[in-house]
SERO-4910 file (N, C-alpha, C, O; in steps of 0.05 Angstrom, whole numbers):
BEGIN
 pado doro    nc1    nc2    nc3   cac1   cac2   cac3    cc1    cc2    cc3    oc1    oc2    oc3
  Unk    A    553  -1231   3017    578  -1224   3030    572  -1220   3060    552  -1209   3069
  Unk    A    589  -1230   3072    587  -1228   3104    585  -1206   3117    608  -1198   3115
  Unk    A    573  -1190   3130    581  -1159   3139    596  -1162   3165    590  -1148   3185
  Unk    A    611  -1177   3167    628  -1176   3197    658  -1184   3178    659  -1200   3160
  Unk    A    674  -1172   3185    698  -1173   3173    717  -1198   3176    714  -1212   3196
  Unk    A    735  -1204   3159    740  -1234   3165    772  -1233   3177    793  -1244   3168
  Unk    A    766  -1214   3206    792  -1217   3222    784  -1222   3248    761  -1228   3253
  Unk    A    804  -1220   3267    802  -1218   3297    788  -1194   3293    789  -1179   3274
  Unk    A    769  -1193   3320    753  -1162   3327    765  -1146   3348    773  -1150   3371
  Unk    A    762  -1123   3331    781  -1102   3348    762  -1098   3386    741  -1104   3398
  Unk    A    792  -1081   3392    789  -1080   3417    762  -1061   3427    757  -1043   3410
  Unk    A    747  -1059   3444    719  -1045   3451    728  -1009   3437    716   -997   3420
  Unk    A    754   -999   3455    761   -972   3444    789   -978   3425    811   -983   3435
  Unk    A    785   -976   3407    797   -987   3383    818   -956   3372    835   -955   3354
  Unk    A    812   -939   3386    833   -918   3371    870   -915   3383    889   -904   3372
  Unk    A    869   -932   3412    890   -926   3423    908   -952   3408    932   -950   3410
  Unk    A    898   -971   3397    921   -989   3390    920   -992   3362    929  -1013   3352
  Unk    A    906   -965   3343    924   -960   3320    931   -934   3308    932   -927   3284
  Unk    A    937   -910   3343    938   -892   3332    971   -889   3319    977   -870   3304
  Unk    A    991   -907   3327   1019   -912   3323   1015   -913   3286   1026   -895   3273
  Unk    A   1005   -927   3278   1012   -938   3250    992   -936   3222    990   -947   3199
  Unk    A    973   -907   3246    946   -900   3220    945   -877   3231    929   -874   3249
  Unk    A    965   -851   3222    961   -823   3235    939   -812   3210    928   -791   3217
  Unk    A    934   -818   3193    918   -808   3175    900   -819   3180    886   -800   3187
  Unk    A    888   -839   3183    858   -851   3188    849   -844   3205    825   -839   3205
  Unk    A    866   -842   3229    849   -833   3262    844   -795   3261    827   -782   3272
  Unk    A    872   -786   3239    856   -752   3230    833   -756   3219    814   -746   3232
  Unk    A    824   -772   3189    799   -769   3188    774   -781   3197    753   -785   3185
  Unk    A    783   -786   3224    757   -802   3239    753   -833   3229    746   -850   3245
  Unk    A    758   -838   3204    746   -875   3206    772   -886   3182    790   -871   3175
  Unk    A    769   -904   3175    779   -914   3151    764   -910   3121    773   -910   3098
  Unk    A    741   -907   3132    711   -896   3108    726   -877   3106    741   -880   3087
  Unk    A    729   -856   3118    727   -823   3106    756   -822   3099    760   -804   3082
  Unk    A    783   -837   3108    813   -828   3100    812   -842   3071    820   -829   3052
  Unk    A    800   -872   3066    798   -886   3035    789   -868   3018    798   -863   2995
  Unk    A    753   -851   3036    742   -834   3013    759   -820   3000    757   -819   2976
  Unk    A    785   -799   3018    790   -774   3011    818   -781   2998    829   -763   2986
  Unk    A    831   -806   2999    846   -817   2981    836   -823   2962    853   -816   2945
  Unk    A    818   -833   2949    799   -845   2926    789   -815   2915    789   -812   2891
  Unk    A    781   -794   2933    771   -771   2913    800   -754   2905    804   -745   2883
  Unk    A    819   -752   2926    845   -744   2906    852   -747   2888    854   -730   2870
  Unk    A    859   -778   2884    866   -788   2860    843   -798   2834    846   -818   2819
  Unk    A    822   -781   2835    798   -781   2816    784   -802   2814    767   -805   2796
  Unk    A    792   -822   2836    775   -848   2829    736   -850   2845    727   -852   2868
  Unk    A    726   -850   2820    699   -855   2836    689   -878   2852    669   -891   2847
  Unk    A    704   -882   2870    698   -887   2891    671   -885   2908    668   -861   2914
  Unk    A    646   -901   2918    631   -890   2942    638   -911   2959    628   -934   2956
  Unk    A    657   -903   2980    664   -913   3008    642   -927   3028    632   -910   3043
  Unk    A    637   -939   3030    615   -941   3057    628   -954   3078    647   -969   3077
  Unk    A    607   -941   3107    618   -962   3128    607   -990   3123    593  -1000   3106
  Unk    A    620   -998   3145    618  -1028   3150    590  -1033   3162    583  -1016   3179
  Unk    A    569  -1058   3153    550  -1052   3167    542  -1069   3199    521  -1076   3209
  Unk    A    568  -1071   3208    586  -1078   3231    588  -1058   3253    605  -1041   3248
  Unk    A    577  -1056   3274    581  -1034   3286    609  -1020   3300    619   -998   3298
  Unk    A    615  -1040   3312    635  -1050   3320    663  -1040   3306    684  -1033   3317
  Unk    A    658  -1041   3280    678  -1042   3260    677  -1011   3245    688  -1006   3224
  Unk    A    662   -994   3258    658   -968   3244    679   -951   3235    679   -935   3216
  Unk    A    704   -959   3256    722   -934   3254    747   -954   3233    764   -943   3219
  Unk    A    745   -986   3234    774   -988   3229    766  -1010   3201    780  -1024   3186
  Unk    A    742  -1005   3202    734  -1024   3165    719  -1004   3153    710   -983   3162
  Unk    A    717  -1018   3127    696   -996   3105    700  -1018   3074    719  -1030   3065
  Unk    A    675  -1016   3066    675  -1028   3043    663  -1015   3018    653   -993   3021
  Unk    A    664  -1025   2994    658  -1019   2974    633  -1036   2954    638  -1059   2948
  Unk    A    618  -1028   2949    597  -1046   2932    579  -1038   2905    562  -1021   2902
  Unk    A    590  -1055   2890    577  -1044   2861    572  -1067   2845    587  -1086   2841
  Unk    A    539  -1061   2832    530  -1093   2827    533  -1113   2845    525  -1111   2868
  Unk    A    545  -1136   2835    549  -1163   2848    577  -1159   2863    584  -1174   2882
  Unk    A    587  -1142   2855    624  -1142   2864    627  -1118   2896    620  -1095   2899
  Unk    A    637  -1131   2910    633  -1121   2930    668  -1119   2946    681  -1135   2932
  Unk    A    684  -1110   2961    709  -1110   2971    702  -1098   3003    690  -1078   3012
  Unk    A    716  -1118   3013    724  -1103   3043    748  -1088   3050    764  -1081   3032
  Unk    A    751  -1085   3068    786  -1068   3072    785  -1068   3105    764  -1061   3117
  Unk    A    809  -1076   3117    806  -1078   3154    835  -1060   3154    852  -1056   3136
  Unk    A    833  -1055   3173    868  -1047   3181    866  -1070   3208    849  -1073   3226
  Unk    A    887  -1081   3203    901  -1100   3216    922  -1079   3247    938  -1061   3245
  Unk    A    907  -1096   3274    924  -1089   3306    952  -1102   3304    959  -1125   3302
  Unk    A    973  -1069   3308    994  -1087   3325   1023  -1079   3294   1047  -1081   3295
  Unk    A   1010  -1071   3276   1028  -1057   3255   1011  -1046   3227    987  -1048   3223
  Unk    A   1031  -1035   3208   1009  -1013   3189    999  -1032   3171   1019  -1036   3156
  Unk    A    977  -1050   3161    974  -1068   3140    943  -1061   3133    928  -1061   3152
  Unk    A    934  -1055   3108    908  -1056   3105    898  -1085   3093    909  -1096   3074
  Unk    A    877  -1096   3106    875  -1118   3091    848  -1126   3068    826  -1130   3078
  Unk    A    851  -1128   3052    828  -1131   3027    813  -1157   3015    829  -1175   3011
  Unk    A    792  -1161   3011    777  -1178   3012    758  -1173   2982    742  -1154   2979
  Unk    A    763  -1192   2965    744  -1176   2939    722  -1194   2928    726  -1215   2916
  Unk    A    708  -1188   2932    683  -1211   2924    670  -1206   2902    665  -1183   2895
  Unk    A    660  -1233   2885    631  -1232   2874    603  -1243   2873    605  -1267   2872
  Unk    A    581  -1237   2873    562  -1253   2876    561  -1273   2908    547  -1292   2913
  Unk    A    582  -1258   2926    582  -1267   2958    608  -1291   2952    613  -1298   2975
  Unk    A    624  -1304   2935    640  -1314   2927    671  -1303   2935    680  -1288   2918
  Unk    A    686  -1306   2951    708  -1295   2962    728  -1290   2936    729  -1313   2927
  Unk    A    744  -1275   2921    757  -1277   2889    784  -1278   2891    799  -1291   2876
  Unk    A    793  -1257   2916    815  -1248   2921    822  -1238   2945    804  -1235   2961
  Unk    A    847  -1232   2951    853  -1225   2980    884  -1210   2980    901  -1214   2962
  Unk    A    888  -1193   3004    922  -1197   3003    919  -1167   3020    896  -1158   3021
  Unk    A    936  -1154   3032    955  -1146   3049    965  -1117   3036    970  -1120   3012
  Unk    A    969  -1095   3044    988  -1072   3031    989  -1054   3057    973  -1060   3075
  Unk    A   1000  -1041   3060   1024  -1018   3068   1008   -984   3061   1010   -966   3077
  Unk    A    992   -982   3035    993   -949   3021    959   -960   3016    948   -978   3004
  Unk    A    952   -939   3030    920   -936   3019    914   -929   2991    892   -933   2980
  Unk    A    937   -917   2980    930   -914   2960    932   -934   2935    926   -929   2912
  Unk    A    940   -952   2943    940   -984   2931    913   -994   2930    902  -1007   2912
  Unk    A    900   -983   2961    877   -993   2963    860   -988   2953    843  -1007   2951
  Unk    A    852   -957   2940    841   -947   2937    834   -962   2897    815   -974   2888
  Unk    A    856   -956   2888    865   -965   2864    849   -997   2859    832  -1005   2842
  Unk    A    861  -1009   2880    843  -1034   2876    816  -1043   2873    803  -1055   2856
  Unk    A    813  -1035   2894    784  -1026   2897    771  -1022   2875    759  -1041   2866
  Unk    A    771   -993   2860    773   -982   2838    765   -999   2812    745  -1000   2797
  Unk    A    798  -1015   2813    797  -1034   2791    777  -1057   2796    765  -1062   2775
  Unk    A    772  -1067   2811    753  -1087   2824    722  -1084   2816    709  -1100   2801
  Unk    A    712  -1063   2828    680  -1049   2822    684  -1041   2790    663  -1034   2780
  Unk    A    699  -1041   2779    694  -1023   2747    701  -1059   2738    706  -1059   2714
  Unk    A    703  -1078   2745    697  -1098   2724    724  -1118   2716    723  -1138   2703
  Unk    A    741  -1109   2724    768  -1117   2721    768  -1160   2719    750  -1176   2727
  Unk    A    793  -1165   2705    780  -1198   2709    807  -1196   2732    818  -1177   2741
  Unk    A    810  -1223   2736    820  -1235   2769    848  -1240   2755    864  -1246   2772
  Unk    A    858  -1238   2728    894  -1244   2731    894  -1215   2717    918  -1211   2711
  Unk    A    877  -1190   2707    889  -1163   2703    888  -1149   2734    905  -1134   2742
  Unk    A    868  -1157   2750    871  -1152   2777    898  -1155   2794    914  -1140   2805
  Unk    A    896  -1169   2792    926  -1185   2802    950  -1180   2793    968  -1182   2809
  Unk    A    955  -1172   2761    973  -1163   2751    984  -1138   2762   1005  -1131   2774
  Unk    A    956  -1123   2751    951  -1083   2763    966  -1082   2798    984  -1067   2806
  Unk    A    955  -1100   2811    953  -1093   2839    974  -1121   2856    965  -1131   2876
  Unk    A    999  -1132   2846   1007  -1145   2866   1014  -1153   2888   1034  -1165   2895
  Unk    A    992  -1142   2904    996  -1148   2932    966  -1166   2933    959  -1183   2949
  Unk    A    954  -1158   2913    935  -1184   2922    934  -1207   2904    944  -1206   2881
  Unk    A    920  -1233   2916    924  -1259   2906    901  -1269   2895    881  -1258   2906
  Unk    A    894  -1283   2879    878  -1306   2874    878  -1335   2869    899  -1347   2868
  Unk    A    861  -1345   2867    863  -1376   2869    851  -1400   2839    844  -1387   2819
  Unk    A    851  -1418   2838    842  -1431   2821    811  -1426   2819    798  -1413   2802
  Unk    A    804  -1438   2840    770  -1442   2845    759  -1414   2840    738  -1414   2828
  Unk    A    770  -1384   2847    756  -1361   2848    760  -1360   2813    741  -1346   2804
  Unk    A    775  -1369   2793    790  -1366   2762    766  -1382   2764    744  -1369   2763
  Unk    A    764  -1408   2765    736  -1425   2751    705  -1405   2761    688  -1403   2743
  Unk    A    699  -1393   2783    675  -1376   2790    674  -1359   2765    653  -1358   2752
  Unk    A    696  -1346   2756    694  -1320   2740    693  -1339   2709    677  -1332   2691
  Unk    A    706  -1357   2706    695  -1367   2675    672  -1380   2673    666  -1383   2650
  Unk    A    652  -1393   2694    629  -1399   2694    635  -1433   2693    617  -1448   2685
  Unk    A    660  -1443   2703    658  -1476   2710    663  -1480   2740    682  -1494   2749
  Unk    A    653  -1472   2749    660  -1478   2781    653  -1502   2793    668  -1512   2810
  Unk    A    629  -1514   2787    627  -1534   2800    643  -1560   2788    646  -1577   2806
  Unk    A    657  -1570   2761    675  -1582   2757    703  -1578   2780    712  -1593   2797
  Unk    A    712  -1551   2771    731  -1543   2797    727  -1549   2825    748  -1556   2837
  Unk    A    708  -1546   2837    697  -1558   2861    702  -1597   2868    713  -1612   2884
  Unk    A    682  -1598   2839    697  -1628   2848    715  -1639   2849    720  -1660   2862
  Unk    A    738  -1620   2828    769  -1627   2832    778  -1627   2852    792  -1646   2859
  Unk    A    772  -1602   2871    783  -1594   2900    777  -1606   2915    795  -1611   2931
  Unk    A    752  -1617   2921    740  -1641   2936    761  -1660   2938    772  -1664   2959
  Unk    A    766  -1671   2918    781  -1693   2906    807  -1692   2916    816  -1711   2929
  Unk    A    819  -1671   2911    853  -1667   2911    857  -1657   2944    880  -1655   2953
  Unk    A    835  -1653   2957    833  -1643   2987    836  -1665   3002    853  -1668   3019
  Unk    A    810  -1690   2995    812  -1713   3001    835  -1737   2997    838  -1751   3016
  Unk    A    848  -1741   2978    874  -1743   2969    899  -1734   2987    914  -1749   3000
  Unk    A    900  -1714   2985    925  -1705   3004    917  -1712   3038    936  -1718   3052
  Unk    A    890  -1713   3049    884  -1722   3077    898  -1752   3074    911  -1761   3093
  Unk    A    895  -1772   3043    887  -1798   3059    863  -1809   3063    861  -1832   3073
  Unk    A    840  -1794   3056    814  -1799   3068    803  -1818   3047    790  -1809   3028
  Unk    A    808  -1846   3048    788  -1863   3036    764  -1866   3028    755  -1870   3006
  Unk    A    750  -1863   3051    722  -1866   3053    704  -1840   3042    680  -1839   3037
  Unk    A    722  -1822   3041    704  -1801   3029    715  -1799   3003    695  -1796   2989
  Unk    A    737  -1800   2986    745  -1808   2959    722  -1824   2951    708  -1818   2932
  Unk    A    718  -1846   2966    703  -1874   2944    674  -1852   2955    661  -1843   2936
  Unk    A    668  -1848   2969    648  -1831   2962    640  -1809   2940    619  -1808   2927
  Unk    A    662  -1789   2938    665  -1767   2920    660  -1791   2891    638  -1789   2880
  Unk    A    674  -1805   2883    683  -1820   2859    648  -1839   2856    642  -1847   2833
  Unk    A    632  -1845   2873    618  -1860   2869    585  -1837   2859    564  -1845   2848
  Unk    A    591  -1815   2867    573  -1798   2869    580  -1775   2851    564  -1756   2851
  Unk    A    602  -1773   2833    613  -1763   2813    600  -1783   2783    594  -1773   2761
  Unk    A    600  -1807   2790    603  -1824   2773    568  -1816   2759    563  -1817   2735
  Unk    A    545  -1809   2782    521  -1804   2773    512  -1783   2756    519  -1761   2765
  Unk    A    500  -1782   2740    501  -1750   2721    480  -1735   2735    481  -1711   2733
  Unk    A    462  -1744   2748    451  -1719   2768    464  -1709   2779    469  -1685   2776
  Unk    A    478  -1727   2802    500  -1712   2821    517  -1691   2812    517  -1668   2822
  Unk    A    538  -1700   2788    563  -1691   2775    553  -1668   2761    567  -1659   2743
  Unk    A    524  -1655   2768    518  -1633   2749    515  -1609   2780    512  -1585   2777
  Unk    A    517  -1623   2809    507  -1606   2824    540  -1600   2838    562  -1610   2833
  Unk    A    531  -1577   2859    560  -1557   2861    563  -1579   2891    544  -1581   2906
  Unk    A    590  -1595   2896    590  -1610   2915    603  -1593   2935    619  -1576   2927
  Unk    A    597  -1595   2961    616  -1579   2985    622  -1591   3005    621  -1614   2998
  Unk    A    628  -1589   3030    628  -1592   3056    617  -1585   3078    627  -1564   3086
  Unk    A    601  -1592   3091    597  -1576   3112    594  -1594   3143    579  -1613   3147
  Unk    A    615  -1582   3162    631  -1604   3185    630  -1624   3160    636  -1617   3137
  Unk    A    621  -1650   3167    640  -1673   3165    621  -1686   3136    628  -1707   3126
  Unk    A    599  -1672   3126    573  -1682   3107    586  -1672   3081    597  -1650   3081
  Unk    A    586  -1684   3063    582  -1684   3028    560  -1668   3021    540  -1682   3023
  Unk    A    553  -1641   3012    534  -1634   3013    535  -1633   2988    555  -1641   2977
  Unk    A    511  -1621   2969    507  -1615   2941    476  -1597   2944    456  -1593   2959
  Unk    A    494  -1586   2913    476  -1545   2919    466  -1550   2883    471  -1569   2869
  Unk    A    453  -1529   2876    433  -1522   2863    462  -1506   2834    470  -1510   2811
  Unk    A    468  -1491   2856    493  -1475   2841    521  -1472   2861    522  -1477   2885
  Unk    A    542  -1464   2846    568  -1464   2867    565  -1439   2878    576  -1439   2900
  Unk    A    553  -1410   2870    551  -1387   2889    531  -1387   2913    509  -1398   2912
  Unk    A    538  -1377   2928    505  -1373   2952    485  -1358   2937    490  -1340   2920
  Unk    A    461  -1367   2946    458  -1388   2976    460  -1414   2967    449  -1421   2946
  Unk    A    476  -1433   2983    473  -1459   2987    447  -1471   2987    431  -1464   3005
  Unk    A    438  -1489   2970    409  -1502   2983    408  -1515   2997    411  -1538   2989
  Unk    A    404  -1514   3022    399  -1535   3049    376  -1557   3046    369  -1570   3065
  Unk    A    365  -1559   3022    335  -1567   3028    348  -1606   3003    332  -1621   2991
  Unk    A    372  -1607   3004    385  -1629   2993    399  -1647   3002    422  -1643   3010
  Unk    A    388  -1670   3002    405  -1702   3027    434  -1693   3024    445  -1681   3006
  Unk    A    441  -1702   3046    478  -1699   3041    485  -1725   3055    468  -1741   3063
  Unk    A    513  -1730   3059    513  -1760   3064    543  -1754   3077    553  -1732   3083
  Unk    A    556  -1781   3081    584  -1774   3107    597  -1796   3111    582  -1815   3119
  Unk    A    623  -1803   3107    634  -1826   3119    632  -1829   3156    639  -1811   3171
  Unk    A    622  -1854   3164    625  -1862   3186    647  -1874   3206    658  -1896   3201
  Unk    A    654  -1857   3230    675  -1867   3241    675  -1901   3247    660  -1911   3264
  Unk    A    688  -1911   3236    694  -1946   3243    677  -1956   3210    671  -1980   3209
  Unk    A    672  -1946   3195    660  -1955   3172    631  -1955   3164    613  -1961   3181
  Unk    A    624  -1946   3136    600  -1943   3132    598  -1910   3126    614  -1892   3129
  Unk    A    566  -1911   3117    561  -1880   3113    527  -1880   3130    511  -1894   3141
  Unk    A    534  -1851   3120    505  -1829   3137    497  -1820   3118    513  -1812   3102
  Unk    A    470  -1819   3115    453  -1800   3101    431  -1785   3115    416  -1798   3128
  Unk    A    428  -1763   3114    411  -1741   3128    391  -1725   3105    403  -1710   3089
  Unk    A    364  -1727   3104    350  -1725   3096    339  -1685   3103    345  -1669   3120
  Unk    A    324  -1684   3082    315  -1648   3088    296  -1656   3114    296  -1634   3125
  Unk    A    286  -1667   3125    265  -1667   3146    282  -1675   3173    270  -1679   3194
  Unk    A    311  -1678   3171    323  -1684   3196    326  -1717   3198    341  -1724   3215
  Unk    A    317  -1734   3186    307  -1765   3183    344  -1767   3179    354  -1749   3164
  Unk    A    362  -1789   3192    385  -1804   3182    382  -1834   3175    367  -1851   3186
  Unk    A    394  -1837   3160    397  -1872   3150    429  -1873   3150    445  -1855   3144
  Unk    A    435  -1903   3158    457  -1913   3158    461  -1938   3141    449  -1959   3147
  Unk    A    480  -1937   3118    488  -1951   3104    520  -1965   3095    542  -1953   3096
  Unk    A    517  -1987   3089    543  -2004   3087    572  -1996   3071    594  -2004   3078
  Unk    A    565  -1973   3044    582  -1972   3027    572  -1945   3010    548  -1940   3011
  Unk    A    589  -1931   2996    587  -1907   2990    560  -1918   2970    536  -1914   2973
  Unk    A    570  -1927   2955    557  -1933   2929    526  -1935   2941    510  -1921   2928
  Unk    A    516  -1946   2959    498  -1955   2967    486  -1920   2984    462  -1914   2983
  Unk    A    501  -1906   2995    498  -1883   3004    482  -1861   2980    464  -1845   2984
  Unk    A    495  -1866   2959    501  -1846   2932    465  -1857   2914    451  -1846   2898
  Unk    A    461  -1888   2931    438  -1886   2908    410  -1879   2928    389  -1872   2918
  Unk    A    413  -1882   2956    400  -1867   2969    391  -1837   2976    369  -1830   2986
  Unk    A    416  -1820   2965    412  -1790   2953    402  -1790   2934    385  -1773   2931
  Unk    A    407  -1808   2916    386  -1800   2889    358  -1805   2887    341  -1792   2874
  Unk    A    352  -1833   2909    322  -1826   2911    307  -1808   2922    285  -1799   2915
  Unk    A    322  -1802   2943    315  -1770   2946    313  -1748   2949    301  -1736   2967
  Unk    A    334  -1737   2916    332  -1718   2911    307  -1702   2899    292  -1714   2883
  Unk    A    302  -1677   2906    274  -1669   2889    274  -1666   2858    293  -1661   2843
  Unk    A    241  -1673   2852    239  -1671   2819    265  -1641   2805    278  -1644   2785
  Unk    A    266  -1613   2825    274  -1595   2820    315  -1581   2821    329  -1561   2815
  Unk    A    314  -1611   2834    349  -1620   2838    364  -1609   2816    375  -1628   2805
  Unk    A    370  -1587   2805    377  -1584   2775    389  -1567   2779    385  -1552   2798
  Unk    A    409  -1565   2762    430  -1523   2765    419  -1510   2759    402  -1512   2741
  Unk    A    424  -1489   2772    410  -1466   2778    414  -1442   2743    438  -1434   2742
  Unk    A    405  -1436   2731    404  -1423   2712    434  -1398   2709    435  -1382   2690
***
């Protein structure tokens, strides 16, 4: 999980532009200590921590237990807390509320194990997605290549379709977690982090053709996906396999 929060960063002195719309947070000094003392009211065992963000001391605070981890920001400029629920560094859920004590609750339900549509039920202000539903049943990388697919599709993007479709078609490949990163086809070990960097990835070329980029920095340029897709396979490592 990222320890820098996934908003705009607040202002250097950060108390004057939310003392309007967080009179309870700026009484108990941070967002850590007003969540704690909402979370110990309402009996939830709760352990609050700051952010390990410096920056972010007074107006974030998160939660972490086991693999499952949640952020919480208060949002400049009106009253919104915003929530972030993770697993295994995997983003699950997200969404927006008004009452800390929603937050608190969530939270709550989140760290004690909860699945992602009783989450969501319990707590509707936050959301989830397909791909975070495939993480939690353990098919993610099928889902991944759907998204690939249906992402590429709605662009229009030819050249990376007949790529996806040509490199799907291989059963080494179609067993590894496919992604993006800028403009490269990458493929991972597993669909959670860490990503393995140490695996060719390949790229449609502007005016036609593809790229392939090698773990040592080495590129090759080739005519046609197909021809791209069998160049990753020669060298992928003996150890190219999902991750357990």
């Amino acid at each position: 999980m990222s320890d820098t929060p996934p908003a705009d960063r607040p202002p250097a002195d950060p108390v004057p532009a939310y003392l309007t719309h967080y009179p309870e947070v700026l009484a108990s000094g941070s967002l850590r200590d007003a969540l704690q003392e909402v979370a110990d009211r309402a009996g939830l065992p709760l352990a609050v921590e700051l952010t390990a963000a410096p920056g972010w001391r007074v107006t974030a605070a998160q939660v972490t237990v086991g693999d499952r981890a949640a952020q919480v920001l208060m949002s400049i400029g009106d009253r919104s807390f915003s929530v972030h629920c993770w697993a295994a560094g995997v983003s699950m859920a997200t969404g927006r509320t008004e009452e800390l004590s929603d937050v608190a609750g969530a939270l709550h339900s989140w760290t004690r194990g909860h699945r992602l549509r009783e989450l969501v039920a319990r707590w509707p202000f936050l959301r989830t997605w397909e791909l975070a539903e495939a993480y939690e049943r353990g098919d993610a990388v099928p889902a991944r290549w759907r998204s690939l697919r249906a992402s590429a599709e709605q662009r229009g993007d030819a050249a990376l379709l007949d790529l996806l479709g040509a490199a799907f078609a291989e059963p080494r490949l179609r067993v590894l977690s496919p992604g993006r990163s800028l403009c490269w086809l990458t493929f991972s070990r597993g669909a959670a982090p860490p990503i393995c960097q140490d695996l060719p990835r390949t790229m449609p070329v502007k005016g036609g053709g593809y790229r392939i980029r090698f773990d040592d920095g080495r590129l090759q340029d080739v005519d046609d996906a197909a021809r791209a897709v069998r160049v990753v396979l020669a060298a992928l490592p003996d150890d190219a396999v999902p991750r357990p």
